[in-house]
N, C-alpha and C positions, 0 to 999 in steps of 0.2 A: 113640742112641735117646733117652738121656734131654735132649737138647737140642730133639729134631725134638719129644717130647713138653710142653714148658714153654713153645716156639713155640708148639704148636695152641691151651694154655691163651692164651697171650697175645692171641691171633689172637681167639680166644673174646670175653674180657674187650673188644676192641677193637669186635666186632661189637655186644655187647650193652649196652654202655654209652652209646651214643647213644640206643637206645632206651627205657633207663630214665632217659634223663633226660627223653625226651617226655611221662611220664607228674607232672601237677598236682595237688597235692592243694586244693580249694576248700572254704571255709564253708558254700557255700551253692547250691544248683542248681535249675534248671527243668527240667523234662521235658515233652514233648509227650504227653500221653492220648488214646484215641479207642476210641471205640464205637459199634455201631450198635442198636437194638432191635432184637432176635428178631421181627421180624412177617410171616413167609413166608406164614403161612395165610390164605387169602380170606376180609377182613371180613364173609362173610357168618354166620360164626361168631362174633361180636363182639354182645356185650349191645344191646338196644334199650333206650332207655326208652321210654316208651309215652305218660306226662304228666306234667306240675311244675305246682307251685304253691307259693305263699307265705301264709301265715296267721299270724294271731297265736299268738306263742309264750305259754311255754316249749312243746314237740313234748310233754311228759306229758300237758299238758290238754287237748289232741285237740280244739281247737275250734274248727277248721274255717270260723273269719269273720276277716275284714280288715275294713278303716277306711267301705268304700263299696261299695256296691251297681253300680258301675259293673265293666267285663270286665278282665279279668287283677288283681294284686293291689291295695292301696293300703292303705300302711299309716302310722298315726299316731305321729306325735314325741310325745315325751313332753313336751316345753315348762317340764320344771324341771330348773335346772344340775345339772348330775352325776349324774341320774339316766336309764339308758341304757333301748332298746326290743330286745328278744328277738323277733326274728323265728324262725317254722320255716318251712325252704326242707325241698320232699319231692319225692319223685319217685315213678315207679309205673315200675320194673324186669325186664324178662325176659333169657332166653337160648334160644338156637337149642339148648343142649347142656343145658338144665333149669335152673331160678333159682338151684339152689347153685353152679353154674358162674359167677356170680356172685361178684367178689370185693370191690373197692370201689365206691362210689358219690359221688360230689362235688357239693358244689353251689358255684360260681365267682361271687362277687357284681363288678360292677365298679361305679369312680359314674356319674354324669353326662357324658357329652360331652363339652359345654362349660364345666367350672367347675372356677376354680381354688379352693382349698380357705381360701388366706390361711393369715398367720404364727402364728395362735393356735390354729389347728386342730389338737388330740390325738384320738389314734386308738384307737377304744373298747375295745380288747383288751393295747395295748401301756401304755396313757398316755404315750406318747410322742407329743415334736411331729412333725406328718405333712404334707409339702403333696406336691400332684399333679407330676409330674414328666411326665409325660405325661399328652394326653387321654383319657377315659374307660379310665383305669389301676383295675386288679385291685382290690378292696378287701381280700379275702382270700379262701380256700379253706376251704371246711368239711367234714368226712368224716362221711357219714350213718351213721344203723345204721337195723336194721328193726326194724319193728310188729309186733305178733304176729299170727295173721292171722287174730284177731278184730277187734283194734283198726282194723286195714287197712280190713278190709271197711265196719265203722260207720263211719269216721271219714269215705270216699270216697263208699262207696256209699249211706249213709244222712245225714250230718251236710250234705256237700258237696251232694252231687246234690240234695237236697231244697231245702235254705236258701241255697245259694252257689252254685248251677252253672254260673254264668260265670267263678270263679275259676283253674280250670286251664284251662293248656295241652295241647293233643293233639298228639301226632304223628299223621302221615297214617295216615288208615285205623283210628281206633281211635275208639271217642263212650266214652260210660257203657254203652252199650249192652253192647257185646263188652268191657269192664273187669269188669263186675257185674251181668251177667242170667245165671244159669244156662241160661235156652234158648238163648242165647248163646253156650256154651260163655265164661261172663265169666272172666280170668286171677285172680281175685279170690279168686270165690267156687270157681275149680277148684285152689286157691293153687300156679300154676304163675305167680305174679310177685310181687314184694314192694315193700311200702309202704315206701322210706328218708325220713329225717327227718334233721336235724340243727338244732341253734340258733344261730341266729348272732345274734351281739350290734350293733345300730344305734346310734351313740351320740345324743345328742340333738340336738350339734351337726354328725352328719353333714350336709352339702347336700343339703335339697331339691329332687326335681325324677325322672326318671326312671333307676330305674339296671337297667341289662341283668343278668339273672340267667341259667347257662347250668347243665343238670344234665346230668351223662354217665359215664359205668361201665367199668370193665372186669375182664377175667374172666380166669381162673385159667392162659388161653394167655396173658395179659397181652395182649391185643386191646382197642381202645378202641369203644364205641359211637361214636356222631355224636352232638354236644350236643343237647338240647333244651334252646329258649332261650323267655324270655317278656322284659315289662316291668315292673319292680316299680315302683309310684310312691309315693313316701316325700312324703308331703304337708306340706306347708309348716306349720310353726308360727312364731307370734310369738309373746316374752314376755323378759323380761330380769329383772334382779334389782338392788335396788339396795340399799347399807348403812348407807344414812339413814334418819331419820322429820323429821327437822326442818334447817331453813335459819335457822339466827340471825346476821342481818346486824347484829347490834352496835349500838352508838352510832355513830350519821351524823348526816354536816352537812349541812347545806342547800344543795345545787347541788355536791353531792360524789360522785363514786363510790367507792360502799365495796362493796367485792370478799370475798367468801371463797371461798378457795381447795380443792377436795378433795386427795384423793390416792388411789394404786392399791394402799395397804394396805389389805384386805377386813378390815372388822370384824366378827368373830364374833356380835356383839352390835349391832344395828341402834341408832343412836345419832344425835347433832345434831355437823351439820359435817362437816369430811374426809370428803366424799361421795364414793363410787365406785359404776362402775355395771358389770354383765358381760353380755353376751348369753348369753342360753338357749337359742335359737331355733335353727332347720336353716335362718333366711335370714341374708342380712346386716342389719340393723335400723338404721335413722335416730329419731333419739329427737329427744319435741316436749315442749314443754313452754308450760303455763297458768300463770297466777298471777291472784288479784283484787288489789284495791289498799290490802290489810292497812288498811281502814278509814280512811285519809289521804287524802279529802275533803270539798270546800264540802256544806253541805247541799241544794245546788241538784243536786249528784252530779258537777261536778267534779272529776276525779284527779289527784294531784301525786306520782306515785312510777312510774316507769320501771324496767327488769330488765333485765339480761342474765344471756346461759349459753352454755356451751359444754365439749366436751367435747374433753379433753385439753389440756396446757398451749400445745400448739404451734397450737393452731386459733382463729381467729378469734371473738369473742364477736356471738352473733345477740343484737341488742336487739329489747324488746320492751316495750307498754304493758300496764297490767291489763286484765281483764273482757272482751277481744277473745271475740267470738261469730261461728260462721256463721252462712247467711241462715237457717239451721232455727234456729238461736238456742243450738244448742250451743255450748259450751267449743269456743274456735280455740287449736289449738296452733299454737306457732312451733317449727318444725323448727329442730335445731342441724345445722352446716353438716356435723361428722365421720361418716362411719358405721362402727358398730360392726362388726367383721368377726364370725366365727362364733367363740364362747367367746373373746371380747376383752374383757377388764377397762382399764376410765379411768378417771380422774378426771373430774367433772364441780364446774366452777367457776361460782360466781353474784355477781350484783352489782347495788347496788339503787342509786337518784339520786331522793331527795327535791328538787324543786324549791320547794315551799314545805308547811311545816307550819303549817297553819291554825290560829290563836293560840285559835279555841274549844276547839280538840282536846290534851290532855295524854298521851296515850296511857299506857302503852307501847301500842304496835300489833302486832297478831297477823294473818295470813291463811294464804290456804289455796295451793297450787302442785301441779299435776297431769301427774306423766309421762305420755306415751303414744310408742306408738311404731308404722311403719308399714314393710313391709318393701322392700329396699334390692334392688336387681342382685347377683347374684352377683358374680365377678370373674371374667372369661370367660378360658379355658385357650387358648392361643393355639397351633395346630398346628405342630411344625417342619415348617420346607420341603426340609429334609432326606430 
């Protein structure tokens, strides 16, 4: 017995040991996950929105105007570095099962199309550097809250409808009418809808141009509405910023070019030399520049002083003479060859060539030199064929 018994044990031990050795212990492992949304129930249960719009923020001032009198929104850049534009994206909300059946509301901005964003472009919430990875990619999402529905009602049916009524978009089948007429039965003034808001922040050097804005809800079944979509148009600004006031070309020789140089250290302090320049603007910017002829000529009005500039050390220098005028007799600027992309800092280098200093004249010589700037193509996002 007790041999037929230490056989079974052995037998045992025999069977189970190959299977403990199958068993691995690892560091580190992946698992496959999956789910599906709960959405059994017929969308016809699912929040509508009813209209969107876009105005200028902050959504407490309730003030119900954009940039243009033209239909859906347009809204104005701010056109000084580092100072951002608060748009309120809003919507007008129902539900099949009553508005507090109502649980979130979004508003979805995306950019442009066509536009790549370039390598200097930061993102006005993260300040991080941001480019398009794809065409007309997500800007970001914003989650609304509601109006009281006082505010609702003045802000739509009296601020909007009276001063701005081209501003929203409708879904089918809804005007001012059935929003805000009590003989109407308006959702407004019966407050079986609510007014969402949120602020979203544009930086200044977002791209301009049009960007698709999409508002849409869902409710407490977690059902989603169908977006309501408009066109925001973020209108172009031009303007840059420079950390100069003065150009001092030094002691020059006659038939010499004397060069100074800037740099892309920003001075706090606007100052003479190591010039740098940044864009401001929502375009991409091409910078021109004037000069007269710092008083160095014949009194017949002969000029003997030549210029160059250019922007960045790697770019070619545009030369140029003084007092250049269009046929209206304005100041001609000479366009530099670089363009600034959106919130890009460079140097900008100048250089002068006295060809002769007229023996009546002792100077020192003083004039005057005038930025301007004209805006540039975006950089166009190129679709994969993927």
């Amino acid at each position: 017995m007790t041999k037929k018994f230490i056989s079974a044990l052995a037998l045992v031990a025999v069977v189970l040991g190959p299977n403990a050795a199958m068993a691995t212990t690892v560091s580190a492992a992946t698992i496959t996950t999956g789910l599906q949304q709960d959405a059994s129930t017929p969308q016809a249960s699912a929040p509508v929105v009813i209209a969107k719009w876009e105005m200028d923020g902050p959504t407490s001032a309730l003030t119900g105007t954009d940039a243009s009198c033209d239909p859906n929104s347009q809204i104005q850049a701010t056109g000084v570095c580092g100072q951002m534009k608060t748009v309120s994206i809003c919507g007008i909300v129902t539900d099949p099962n009553g508005k507090t059946d109502v649980k979130h509301v979004y508003g979805d901005v995306y950019y442009p199309n066509n536009v790549r964003l370039g390598n200097s472009h930061i993102d006005a919430e993260t300040g991080l550097p941001r480019e398009v990875s794809t065409c007309g990619e997500m800007v970001r999402e914003c989650t609304m809250t509601p109006l009281s529905n006082t505010d609702a009602f003045n802000l739509f049916c009296t601020k909007i409808r009276n001063s701005n009524n081209n501003l929203p978009t409708f879904a089918a089948n809804y005007n001012y009418g059935n929003v805000c007429d009590d003989a109407q039965s308006g959702v407004l003034p019966k407050q079986t809808a609510y007014v969402e808001c949120c602020d979203f922040t544009m930086s200044y050097e977002d791209p301009n141009g049009p960007y698709t804005v999409n508002v849409w809800a869902n409710d407490q079944s977690d059902y989603n509405s169908v977006p309501l979509s408009n066109t925001m148009t973020y209108l172009a600004s031009k303007a840059f910023d420079v950390d100069f006031t003065g150009i001092d070309y030094g002691k020059v020789k006659t038939g010499i070019w004397q060069e100074v140089p800037g740099n892309t250290v920003w001075a706090t302090t606007a100052g003479v030399n190591g010039a740098s320049v940044r864009n401001c603007s929502n375009t991409r910017l091409q910078i021109g520049v004037w000069q007269n002829d710092m008083g160095i000529k014949d009194p017949n009005g002969t000029t003997y002083a030549t210029f160059e500039g250019r922007i960045g050390s790697s770019s070619a220098y545009a030369t140029y003479g003084p007092n250049l005028l269009n046929t209206d007799l304005t100041h001609k600027a000479t366009m530099l060859a670089k363009t600034l992309d959106l919130s890009e800092l460079n140097e900008m280098d100048f250089g002068v060539n006295v060809s002769k200093f007229p023996i009546q004249l002792t100077g020192p010589f003083s004039g005057t030199m005038e930025l301007s700037a004209v805006a540039a193509d975006h950089i166009a996002c190129v679709k994969s064929s993927n």
